[in-house]
C-alpha positions in Angstrom: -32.5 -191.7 -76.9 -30.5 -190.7 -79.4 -28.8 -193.7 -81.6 -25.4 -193.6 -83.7 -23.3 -195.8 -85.7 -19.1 -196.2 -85.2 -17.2 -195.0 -88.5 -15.5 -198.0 -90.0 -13.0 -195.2 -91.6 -11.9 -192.2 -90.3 -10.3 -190.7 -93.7 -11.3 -187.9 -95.3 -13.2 -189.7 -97.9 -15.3 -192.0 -95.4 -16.0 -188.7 -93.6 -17.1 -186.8 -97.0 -19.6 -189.9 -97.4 -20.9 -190.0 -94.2 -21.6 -186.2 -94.5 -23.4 -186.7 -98.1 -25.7 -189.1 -96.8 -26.9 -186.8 -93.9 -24.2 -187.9 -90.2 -22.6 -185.7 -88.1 -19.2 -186.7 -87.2 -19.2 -187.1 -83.7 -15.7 -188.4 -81.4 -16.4 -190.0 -77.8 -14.0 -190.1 -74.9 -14.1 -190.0 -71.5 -11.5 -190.4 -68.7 -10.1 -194.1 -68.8 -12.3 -194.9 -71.5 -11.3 -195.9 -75.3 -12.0 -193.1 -77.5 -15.0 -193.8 -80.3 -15.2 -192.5 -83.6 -19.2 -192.0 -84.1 -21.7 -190.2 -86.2 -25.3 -189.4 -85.7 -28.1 -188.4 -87.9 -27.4 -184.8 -88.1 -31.2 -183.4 -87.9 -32.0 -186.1 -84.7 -28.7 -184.7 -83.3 -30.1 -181.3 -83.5 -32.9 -182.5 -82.0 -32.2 -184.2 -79.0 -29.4 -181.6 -78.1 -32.0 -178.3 -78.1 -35.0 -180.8 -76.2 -32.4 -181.7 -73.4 -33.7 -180.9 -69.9 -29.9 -181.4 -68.0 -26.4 -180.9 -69.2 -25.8 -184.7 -70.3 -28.0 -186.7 -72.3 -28.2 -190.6 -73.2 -27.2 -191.5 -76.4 -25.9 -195.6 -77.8 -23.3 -196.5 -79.9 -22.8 -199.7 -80.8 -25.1 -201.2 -78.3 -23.4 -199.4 -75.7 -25.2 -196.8 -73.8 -23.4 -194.0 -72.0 -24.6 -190.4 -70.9 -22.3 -187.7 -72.9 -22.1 -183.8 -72.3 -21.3 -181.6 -76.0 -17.6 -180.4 -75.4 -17.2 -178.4 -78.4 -18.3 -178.2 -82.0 -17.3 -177.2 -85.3 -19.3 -175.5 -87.4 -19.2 -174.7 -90.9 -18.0 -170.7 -91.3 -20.5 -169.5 -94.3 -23.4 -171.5 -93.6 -23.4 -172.8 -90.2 -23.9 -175.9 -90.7 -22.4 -178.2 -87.8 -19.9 -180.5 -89.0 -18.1 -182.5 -86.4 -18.7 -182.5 -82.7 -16.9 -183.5 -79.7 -19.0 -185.6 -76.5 -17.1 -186.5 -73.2 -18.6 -189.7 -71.3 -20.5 -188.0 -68.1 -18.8 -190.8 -66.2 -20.4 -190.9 -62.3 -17.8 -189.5 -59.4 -15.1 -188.5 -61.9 -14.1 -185.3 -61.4 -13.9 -182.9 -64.9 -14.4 -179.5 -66.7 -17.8 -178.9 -68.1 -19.1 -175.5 -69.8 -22.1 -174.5 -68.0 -24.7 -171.8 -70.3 -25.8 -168.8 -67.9 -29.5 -167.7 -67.8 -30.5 -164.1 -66.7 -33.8 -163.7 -63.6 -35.2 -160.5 -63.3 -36.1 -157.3 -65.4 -32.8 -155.1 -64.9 -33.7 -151.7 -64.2 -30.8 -150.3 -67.0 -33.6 -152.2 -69.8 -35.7 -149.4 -68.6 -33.3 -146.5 -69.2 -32.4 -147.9 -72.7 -29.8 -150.4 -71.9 -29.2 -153.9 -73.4 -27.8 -156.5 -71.5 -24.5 -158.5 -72.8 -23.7 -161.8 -71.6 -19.8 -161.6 -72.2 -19.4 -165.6 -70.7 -22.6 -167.3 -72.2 -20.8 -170.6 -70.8 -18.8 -170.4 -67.1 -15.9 -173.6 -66.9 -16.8 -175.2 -64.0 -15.0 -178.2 -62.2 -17.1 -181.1 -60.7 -18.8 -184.1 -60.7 -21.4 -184.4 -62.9 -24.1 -185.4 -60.4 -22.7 -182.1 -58.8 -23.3 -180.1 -61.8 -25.9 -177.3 -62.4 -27.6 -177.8 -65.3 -27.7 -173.6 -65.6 -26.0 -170.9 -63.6 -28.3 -168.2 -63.0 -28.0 -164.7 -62.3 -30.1 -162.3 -60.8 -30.1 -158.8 -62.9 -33.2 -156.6 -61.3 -31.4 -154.4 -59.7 -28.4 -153.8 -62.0 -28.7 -150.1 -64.6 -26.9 -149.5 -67.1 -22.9 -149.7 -66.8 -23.1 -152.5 -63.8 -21.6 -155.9 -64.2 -21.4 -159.3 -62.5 -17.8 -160.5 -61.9 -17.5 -164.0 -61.8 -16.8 -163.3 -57.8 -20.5 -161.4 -57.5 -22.2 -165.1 -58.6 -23.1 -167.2 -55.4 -21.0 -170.2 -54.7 -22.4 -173.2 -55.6 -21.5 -176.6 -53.1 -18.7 -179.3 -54.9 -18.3 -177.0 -57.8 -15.4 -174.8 -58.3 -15.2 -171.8 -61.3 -12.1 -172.1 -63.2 -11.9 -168.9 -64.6 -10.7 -165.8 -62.6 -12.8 -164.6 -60.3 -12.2 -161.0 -62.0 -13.9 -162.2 -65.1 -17.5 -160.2 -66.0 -19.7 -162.6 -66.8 -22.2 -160.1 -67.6 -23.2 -156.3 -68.0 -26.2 -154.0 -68.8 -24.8 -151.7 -72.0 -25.6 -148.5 -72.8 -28.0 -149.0 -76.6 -26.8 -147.0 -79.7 
């Protein structure tokens, strides 16, 4: 479980410490809930976030334990380097937006005729509960060549979840390689 510590300031100086000595600055909210200004040890951080098995993942603050889903990020332009994060409270029968990643099943016939295949929405917006909630959308590609695409309409509907983006939307496509 991943542990942090509440920031006693918020400035831009407290923040510039915290950083130096190895947190990432982390703020927690959820619906109804009082929003918590957090960091984390940025390398256990890392760590916990790549080794997660579903889309929310126990963390305590402050003796208080909550399950949190990543909402966005910021990272740092030139090196990369993740310097603040945002993590929404995966509160039980609350309905909300979460972003959930899309993984491919199937060799696509257009990888055979020198195609590549571009995931145009690596994340779909979904609205649900989080018991509800996929932890991945997948999408079958065997039979697509090169110049097909999945709309978001061509992905099977899933039960309590609804997609918030247009159903128009490509999600993804097999391109022809340079």
């Amino acid at each position: 479980m991943l542990e942090g510590i509440i920031r006693e300031s918020i400035g831009k100086i407290g923040t510039k410490a915290l950083r130096r000595d190895g947190y990432l600055i982390a703020n927690i909210y959820g619906k109804g809930l009082e929003n918590l200004h957090a960091a984390f040890k940025e390398n256990e951080y890392i760590r916990t976030v790549r080794n997660k098995e579903t889309l929310s993942f126990p963390i305590t603050v402050a003796s208080k334990k909550m399950n949190v889903v990543v909402q966005s990020y910021e990272a740092h332009p030139v090196t990369g380097k993740l310097l603040h994060v945002d993590l929404m409270v995966a509160q039980p029968n609350v309905v909300t937006h979460y972003h959930v990643p899309v993984v491919t099943e199937g060799d696509a016939i257009g990888l055979k005729n020198k195609g590549l295949i571009h995931i145009s929405k690596p994340r779909l917006r979904v609205k649900a509960a989080i018991e509800n909630v996929p932890n991945s959308i997948v999408v079958d590609v065997a039979k697509m060549d090169v110049g097909d695409a999945k709309m978001l309409r061509d992905i099977a509907k899933i039960p309590n979840v609804t997609f918030t983006d247009a159903d128009r939307v490509s999600v993804l496509s097999i391109i022809k390689a340079k």
